[in-house]
mmCIF file as gemmi writes it, N, C-alpha and C atoms, coordinates in Angstrom:
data_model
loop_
_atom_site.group_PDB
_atom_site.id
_atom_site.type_symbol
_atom_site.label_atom_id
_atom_site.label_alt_id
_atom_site.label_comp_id
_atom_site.label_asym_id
_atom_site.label_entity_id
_atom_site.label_seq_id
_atom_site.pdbx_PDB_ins_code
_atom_site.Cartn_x
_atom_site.Cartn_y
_atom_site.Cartn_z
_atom_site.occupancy
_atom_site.B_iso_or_equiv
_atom_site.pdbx_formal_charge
_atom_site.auth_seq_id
_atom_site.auth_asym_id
_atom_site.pdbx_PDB_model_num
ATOM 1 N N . UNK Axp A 1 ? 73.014 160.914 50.738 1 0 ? 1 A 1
ATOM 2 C CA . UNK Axp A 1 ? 72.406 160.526 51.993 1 0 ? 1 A 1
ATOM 3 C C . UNK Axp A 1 ? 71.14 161.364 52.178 1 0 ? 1 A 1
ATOM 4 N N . UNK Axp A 2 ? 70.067 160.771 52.523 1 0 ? 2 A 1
ATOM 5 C CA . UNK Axp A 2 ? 68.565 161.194 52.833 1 0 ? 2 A 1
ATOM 6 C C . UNK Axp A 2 ? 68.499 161.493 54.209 1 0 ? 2 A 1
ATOM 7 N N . UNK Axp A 3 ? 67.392 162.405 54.362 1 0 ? 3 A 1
ATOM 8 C CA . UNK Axp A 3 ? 66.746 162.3 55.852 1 0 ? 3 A 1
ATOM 9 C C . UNK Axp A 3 ? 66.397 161.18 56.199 1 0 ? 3 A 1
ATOM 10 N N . UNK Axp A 4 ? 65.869 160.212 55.634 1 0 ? 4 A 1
ATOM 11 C CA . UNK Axp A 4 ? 65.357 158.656 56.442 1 0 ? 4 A 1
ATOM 12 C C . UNK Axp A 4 ? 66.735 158.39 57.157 1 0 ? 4 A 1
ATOM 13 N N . UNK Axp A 5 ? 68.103 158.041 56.341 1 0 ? 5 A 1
ATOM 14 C CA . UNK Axp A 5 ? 69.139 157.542 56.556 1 0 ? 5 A 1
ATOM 15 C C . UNK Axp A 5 ? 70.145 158.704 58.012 1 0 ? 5 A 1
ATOM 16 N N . UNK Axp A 6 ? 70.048 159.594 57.632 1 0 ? 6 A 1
ATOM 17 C CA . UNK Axp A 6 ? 70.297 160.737 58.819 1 0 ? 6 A 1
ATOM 18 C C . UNK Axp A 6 ? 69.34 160.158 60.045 1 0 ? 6 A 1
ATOM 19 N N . UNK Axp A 7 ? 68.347 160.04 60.116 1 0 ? 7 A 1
ATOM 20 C CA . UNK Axp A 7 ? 67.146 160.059 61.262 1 0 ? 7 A 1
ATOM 21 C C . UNK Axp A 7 ? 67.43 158.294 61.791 1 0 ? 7 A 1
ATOM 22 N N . UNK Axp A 8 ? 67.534 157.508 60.428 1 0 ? 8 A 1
ATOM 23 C CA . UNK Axp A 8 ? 67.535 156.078 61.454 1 0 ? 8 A 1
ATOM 24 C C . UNK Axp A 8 ? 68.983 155.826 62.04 1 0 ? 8 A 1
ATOM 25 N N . UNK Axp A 9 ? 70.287 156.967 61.703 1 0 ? 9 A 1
ATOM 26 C CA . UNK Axp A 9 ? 71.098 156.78 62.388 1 0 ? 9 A 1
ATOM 27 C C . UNK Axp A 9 ? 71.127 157.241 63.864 1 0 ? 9 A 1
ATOM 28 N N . UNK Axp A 10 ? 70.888 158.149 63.482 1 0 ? 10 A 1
ATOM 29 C CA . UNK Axp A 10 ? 70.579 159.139 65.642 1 0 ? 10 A 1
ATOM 30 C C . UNK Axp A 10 ? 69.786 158.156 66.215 1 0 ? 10 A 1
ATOM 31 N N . UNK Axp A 11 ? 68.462 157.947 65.454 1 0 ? 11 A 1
ATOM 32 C CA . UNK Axp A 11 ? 67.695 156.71 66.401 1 0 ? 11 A 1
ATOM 33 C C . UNK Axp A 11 ? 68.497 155.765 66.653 1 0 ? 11 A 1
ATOM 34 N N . UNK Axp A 12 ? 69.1 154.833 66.027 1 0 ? 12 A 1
ATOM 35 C CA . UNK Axp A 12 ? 70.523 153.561 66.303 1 0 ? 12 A 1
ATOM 36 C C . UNK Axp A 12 ? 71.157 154.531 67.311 1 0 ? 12 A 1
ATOM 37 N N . UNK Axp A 13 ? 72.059 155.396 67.286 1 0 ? 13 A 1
ATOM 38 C CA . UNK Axp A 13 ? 73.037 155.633 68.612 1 0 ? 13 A 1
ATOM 39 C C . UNK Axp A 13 ? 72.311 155.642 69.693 1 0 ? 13 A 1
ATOM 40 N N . UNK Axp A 14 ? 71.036 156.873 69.413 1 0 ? 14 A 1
ATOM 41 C CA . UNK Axp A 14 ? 69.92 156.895 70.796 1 0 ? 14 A 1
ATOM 42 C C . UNK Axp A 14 ? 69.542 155.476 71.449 1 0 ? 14 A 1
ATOM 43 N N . UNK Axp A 15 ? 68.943 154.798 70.666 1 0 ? 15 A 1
ATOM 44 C CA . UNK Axp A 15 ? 68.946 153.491 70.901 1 0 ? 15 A 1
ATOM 45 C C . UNK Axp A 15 ? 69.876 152.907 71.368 1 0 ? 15 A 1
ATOM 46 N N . UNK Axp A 16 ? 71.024 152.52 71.18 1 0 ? 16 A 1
ATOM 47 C CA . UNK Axp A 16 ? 72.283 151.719 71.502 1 0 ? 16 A 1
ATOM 48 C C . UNK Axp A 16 ? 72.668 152.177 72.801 1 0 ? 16 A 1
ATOM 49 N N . UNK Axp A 17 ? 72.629 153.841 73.151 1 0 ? 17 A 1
ATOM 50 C CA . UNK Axp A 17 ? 73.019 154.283 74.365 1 0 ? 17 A 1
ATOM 51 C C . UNK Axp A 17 ? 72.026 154.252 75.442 1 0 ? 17 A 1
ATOM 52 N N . UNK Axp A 18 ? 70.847 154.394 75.117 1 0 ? 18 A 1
ATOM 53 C CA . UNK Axp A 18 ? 69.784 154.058 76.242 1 0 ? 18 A 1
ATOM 54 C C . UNK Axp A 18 ? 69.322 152.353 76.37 1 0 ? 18 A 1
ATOM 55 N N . UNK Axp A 19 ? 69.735 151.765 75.307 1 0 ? 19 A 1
ATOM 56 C CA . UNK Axp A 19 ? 69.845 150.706 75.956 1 0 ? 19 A 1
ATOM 57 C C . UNK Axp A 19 ? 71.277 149.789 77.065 1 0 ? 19 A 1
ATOM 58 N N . UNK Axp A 20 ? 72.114 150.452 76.83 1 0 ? 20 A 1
ATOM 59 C CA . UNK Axp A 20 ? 73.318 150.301 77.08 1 0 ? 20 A 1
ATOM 60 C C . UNK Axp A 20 ? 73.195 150.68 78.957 1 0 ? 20 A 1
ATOM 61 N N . UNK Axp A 21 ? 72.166 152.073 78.757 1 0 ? 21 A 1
ATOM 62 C CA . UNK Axp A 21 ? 72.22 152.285 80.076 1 0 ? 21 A 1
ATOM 63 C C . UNK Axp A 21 ? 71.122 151.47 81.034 1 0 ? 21 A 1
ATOM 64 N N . UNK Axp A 22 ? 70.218 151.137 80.457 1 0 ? 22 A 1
ATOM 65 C CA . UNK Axp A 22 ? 69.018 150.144 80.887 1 0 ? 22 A 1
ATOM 66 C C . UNK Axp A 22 ? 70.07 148.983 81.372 1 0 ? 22 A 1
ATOM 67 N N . UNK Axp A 23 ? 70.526 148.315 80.581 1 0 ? 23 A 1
ATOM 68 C CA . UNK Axp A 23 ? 71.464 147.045 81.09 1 0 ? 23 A 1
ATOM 69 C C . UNK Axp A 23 ? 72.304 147.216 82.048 1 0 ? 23 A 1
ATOM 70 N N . UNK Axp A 24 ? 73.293 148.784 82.23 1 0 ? 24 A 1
ATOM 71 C CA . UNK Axp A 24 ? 73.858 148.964 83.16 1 0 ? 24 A 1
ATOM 72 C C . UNK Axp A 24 ? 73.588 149.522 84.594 1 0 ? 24 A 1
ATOM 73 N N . UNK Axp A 25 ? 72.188 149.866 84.466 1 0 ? 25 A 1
ATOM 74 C CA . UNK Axp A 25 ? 71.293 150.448 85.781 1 0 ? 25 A 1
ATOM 75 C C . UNK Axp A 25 ? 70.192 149.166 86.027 1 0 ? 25 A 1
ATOM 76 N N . UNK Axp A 26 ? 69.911 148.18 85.549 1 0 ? 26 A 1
ATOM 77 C CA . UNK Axp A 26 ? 69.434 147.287 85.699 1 0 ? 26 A 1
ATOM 78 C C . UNK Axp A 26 ? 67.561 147.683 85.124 1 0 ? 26 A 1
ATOM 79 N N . UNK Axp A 27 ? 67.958 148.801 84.801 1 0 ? 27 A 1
ATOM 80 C CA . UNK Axp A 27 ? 65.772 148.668 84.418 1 0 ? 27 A 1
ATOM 81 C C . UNK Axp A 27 ? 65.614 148.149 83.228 1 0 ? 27 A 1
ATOM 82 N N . UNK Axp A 28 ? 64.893 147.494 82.935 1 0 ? 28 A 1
ATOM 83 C CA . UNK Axp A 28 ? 64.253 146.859 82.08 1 0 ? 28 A 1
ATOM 84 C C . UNK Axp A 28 ? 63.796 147.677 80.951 1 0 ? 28 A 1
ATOM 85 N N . UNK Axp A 29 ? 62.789 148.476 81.496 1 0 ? 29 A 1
ATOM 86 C CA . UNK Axp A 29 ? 62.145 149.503 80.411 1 0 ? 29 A 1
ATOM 87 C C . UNK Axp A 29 ? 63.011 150.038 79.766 1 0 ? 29 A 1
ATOM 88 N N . UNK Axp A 30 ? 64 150.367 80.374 1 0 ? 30 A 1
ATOM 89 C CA . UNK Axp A 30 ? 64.935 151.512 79.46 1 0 ? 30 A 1
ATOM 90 C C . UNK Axp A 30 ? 65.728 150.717 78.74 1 0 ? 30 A 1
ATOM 91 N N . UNK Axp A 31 ? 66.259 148.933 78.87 1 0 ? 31 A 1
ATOM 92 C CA . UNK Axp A 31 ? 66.631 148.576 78.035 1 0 ? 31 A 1
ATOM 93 C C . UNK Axp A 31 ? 65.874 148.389 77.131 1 0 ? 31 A 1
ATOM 94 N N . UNK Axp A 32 ? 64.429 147.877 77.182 1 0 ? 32 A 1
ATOM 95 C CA . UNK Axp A 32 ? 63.207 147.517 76.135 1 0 ? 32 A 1
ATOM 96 C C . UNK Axp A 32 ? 63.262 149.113 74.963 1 0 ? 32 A 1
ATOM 97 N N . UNK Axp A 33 ? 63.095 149.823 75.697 1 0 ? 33 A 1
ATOM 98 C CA . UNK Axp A 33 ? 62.911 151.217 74.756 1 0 ? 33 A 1
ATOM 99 C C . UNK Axp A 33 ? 63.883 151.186 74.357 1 0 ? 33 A 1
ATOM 100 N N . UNK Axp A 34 ? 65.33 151.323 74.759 1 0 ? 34 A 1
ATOM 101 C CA . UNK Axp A 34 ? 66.542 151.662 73.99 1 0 ? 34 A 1
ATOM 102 C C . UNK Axp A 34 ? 66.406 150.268 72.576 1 0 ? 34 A 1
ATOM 103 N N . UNK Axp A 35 ? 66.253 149.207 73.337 1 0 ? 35 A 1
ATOM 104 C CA . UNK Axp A 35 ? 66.478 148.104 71.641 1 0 ? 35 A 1
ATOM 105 C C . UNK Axp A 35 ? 65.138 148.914 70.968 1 0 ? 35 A 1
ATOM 106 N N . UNK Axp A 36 ? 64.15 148.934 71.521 1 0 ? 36 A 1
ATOM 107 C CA . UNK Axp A 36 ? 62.841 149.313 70.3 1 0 ? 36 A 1
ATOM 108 C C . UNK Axp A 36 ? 63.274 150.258 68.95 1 0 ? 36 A 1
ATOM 109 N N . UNK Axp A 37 ? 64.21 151.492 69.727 1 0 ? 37 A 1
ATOM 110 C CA . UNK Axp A 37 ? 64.701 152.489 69.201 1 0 ? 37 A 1
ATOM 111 C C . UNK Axp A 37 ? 65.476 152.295 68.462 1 0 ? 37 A 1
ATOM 112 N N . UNK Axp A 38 ? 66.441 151.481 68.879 1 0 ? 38 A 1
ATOM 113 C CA . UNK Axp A 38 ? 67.775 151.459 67.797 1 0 ? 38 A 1
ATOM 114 C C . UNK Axp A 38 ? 67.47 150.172 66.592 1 0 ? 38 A 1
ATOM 115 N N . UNK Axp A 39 ? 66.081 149.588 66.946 1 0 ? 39 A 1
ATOM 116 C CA . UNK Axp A 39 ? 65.885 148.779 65.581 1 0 ? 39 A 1
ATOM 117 C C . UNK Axp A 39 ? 64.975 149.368 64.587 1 0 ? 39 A 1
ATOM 118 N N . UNK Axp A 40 ? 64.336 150.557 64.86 1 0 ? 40 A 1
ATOM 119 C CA . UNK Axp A 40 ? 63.237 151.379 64.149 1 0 ? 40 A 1
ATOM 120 C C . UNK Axp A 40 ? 64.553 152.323 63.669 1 0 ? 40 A 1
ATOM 121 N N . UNK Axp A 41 ? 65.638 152.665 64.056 1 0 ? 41 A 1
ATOM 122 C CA . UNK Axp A 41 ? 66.561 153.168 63.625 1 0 ? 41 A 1
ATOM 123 C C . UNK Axp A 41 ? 67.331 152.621 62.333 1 0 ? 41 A 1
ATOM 124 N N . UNK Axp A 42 ? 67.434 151.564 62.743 1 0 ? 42 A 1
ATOM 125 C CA . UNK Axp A 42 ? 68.039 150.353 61.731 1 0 ? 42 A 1
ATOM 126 C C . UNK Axp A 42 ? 66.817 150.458 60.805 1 0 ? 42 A 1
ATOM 127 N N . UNK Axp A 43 ? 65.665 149.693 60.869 1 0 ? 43 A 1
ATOM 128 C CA . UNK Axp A 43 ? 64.765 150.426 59.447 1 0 ? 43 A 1
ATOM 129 C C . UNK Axp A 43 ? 64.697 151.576 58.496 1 0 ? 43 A 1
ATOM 130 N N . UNK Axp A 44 ? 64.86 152.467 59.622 1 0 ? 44 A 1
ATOM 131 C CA . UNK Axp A 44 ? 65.113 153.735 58.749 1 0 ? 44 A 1
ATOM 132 C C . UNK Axp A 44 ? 66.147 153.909 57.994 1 0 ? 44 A 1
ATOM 133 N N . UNK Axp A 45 ? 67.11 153.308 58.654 1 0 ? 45 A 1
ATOM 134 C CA . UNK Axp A 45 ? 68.623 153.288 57.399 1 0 ? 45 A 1
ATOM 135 C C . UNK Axp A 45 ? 68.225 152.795 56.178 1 0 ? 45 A 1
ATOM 136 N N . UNK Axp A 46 ? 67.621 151.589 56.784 1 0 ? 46 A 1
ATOM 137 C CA . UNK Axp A 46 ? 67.443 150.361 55.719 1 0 ? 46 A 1
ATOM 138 C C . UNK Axp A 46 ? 66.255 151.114 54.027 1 0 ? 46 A 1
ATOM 139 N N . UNK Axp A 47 ? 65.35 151.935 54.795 1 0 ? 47 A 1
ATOM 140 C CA . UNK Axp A 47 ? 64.868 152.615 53.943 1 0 ? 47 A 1
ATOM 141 C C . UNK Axp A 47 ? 65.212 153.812 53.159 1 0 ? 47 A 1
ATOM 142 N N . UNK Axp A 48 ? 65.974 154.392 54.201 1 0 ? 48 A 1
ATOM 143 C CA . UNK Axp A 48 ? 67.184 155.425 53.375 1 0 ? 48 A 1
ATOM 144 C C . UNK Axp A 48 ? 67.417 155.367 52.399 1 0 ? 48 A 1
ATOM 145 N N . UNK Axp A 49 ? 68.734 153.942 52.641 1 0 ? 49 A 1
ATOM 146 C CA . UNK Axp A 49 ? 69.542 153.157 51.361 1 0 ? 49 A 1
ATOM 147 C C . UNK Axp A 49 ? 68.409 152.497 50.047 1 0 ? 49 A 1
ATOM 148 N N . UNK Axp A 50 ? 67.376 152.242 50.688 1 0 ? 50 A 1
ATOM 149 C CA . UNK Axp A 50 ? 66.49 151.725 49.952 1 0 ? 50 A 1
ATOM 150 C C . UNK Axp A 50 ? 66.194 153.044 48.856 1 0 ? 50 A 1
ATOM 151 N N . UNK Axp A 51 ? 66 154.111 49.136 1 0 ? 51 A 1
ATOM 152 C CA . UNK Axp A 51 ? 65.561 155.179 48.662 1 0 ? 51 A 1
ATOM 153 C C . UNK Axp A 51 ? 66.594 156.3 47.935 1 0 ? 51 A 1
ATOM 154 N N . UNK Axp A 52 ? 67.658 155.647 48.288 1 0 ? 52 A 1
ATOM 155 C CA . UNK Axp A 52 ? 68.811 155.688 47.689 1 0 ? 52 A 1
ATOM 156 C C . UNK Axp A 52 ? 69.241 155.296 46.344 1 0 ? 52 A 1
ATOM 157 N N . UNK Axp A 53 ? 69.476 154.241 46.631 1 0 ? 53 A 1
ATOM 158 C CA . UNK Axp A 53 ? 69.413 153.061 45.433 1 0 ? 53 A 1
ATOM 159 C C . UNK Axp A 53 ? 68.377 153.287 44.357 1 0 ? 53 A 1
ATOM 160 N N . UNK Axp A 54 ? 66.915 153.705 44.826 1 0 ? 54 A 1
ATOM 161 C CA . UNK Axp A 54 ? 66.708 154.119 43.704 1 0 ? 54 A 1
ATOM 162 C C . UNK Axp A 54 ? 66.813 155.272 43.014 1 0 ? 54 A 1
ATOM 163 N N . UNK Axp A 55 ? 66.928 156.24 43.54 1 0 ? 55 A 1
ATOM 164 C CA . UNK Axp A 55 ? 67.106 157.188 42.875 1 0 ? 55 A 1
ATOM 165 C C . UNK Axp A 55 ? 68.581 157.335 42.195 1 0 ? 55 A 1
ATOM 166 N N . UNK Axp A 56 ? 69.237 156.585 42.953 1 0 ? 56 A 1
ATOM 167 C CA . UNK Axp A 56 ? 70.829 156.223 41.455 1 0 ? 56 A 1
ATOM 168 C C . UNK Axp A 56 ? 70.571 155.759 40.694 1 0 ? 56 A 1
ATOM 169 N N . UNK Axp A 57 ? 69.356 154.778 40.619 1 0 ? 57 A 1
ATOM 170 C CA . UNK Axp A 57 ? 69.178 154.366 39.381 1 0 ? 57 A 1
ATOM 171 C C . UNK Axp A 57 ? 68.262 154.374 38.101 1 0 ? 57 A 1
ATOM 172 N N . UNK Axp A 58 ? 67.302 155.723 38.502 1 0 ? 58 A 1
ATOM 173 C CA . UNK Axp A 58 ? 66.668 156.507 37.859 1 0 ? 58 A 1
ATOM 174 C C . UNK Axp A 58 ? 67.804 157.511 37.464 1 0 ? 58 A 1
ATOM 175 N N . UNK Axp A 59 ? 68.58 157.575 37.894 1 0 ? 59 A 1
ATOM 176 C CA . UNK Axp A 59 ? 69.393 158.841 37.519 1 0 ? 59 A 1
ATOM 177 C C . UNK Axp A 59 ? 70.752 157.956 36.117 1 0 ? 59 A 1
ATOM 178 N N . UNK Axp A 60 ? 70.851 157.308 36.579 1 0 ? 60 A 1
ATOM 179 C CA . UNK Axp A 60 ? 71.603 156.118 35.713 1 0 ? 60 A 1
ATOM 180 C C . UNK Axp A 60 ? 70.841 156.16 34.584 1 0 ? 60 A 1
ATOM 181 N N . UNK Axp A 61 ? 69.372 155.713 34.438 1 0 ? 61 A 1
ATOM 182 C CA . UNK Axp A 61 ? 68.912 155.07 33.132 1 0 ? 61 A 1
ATOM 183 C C . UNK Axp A 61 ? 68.448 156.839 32.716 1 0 ? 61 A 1
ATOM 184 N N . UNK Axp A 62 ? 68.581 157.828 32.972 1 0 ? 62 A 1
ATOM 185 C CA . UNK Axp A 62 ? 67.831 158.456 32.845 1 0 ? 62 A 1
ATOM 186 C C . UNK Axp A 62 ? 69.439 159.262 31.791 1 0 ? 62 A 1
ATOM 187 N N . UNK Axp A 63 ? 70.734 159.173 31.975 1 0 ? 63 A 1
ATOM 188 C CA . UNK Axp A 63 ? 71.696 159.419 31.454 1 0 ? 63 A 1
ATOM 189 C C . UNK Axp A 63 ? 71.716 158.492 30.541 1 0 ? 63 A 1
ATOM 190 N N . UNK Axp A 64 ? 71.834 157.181 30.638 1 0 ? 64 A 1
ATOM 191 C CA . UNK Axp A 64 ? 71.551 156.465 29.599 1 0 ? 64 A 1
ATOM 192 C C . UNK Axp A 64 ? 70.915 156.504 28.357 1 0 ? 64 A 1
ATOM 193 N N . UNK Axp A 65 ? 69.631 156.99 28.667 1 0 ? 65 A 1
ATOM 194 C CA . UNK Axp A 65 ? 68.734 157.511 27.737 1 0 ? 65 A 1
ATOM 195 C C . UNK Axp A 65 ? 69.037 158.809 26.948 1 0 ? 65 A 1
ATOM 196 N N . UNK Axp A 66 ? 69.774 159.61 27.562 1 0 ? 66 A 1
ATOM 197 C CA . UNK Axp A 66 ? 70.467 161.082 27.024 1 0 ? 66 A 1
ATOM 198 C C . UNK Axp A 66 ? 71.262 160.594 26.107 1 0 ? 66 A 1
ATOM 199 N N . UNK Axp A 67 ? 72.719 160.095 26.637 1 0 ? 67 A 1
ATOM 200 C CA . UNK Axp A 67 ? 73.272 159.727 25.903 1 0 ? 67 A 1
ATOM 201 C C . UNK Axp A 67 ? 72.997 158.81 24.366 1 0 ? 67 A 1
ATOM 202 N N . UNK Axp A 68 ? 72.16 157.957 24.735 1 0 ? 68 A 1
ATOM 203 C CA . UNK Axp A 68 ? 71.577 157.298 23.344 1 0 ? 68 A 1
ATOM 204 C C . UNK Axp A 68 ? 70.982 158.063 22.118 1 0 ? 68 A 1
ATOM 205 N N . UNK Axp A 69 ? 70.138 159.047 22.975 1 0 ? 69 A 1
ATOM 206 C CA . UNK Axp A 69 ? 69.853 159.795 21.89 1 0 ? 69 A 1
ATOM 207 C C . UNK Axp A 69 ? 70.825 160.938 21.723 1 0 ? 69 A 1
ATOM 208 N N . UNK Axp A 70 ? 71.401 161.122 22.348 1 0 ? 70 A 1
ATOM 209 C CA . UNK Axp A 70 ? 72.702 161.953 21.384 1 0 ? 70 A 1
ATOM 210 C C . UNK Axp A 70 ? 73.6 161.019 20.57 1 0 ? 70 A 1
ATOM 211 N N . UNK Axp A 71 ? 73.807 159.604 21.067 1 0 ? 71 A 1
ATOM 212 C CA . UNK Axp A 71 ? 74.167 158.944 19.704 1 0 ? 71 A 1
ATOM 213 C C . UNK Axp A 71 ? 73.36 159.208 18.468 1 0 ? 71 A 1
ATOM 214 N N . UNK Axp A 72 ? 72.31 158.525 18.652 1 0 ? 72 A 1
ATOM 215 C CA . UNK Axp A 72 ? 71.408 158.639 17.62 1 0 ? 72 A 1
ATOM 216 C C . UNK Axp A 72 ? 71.43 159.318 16.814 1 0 ? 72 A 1
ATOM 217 N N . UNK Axp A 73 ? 71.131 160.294 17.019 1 0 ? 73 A 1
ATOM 218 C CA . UNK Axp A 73 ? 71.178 162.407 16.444 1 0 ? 73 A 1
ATOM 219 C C . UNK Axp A 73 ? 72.53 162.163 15.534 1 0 ? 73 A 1
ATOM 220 N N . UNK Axp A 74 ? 73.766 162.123 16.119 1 0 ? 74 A 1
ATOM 221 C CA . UNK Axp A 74 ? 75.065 162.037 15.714 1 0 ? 74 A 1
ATOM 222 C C . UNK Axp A 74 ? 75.031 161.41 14.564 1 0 ? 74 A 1
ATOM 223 N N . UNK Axp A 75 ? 74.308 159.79 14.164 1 0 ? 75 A 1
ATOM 224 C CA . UNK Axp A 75 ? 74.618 158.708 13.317 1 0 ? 75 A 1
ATOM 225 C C . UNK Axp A 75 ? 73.257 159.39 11.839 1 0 ? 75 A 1
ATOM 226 N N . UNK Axp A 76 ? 72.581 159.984 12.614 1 0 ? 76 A 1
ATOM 227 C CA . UNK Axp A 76 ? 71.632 160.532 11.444 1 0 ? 76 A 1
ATOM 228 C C . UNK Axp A 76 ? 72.212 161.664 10.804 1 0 ? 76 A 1
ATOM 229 N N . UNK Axp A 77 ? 72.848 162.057 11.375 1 0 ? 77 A 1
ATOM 230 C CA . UNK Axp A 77 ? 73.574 163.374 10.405 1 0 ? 77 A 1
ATOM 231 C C . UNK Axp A 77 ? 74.348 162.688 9.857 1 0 ? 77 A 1
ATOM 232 N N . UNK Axp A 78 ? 74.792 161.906 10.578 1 0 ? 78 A 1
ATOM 233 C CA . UNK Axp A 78 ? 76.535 161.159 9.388 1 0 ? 78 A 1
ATOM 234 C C . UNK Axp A 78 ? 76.22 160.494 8.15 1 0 ? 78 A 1
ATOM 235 N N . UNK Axp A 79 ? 74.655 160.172 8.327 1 0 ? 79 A 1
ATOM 236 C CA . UNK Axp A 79 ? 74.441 159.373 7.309 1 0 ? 79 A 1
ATOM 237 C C . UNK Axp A 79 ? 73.463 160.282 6.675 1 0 ? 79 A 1
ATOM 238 N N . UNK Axp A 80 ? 73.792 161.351 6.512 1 0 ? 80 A 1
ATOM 239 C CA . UNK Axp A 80 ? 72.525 162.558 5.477 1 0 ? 80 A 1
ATOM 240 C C . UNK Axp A 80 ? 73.778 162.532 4.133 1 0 ? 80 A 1
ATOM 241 N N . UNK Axp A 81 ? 73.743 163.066 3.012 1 0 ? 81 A 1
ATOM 242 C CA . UNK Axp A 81 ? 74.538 163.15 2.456 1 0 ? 81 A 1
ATOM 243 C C . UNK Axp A 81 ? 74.565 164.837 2.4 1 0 ? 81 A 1
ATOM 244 N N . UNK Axp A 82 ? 76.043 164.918 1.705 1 0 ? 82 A 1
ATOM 245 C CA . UNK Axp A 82 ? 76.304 166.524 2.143 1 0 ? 82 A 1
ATOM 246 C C . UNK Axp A 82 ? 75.854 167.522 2.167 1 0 ? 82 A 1
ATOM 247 N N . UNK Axp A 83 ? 75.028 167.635 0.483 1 0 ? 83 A 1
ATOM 248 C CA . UNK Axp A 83 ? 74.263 169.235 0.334 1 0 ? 83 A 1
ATOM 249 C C . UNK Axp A 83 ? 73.11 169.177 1.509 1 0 ? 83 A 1
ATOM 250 N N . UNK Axp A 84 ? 72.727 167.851 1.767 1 0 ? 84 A 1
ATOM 251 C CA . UNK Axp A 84 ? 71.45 167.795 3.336 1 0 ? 84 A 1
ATOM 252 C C . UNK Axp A 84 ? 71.847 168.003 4.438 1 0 ? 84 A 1
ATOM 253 N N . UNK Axp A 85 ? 73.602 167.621 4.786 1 0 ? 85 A 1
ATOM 254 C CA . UNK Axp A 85 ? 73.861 168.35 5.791 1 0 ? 85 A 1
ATOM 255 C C . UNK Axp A 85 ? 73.875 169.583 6.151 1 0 ? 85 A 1
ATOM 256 N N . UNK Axp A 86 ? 74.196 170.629 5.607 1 0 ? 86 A 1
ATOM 257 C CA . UNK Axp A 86 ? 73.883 171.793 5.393 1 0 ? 86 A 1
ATOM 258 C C . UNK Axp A 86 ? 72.742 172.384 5.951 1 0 ? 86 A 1
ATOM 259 N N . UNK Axp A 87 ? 71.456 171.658 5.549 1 0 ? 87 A 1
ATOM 260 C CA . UNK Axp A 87 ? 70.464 172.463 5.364 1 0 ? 87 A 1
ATOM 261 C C . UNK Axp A 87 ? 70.428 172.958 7.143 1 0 ? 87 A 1
């Protein structure tokens, strides 16, 4: 979990509760600001996860790539013949 994803959640509750109270005190503004808030909140999640996602999957291909070449390495020695293994 990122700071984007931390930050667009507080904004969503902040949001949800000041709009909650706008509707229940009847002002307008404070419902307008509370939705403004809790959907710039919701973006920010949305970019979080966005920012998320990739970096699992730089981290994925990036093991991928390790691993291959430690195959690799492995299949070239197996196939040296003996007195070359050695060296």
């Amino acid at each position: 979990m990122n700071k984007d994803r931390v930050a667009g959640k507080i904004d969503e509750i902040a949001g949800s509760a000041k709009r909650h109270v706008g509707i229940w005190t009847g002002n307008a503004n404070t419902e307008a600001a509370g939705a403004v808030q809790e959907i710039k909140g919701k973006a920010e999640t949305a970019v979080g996860k966005l920012e998320d996602a990739v970096h699992d999957a730089k981290s994925n291909i990036e093991a991928s790539n390790q691993s291959y070449t430690e195959a690799e390495r492995e299949k070239r020695q197996a196939d040296l013949p003996k007195d070359e293994f050695l060296l």
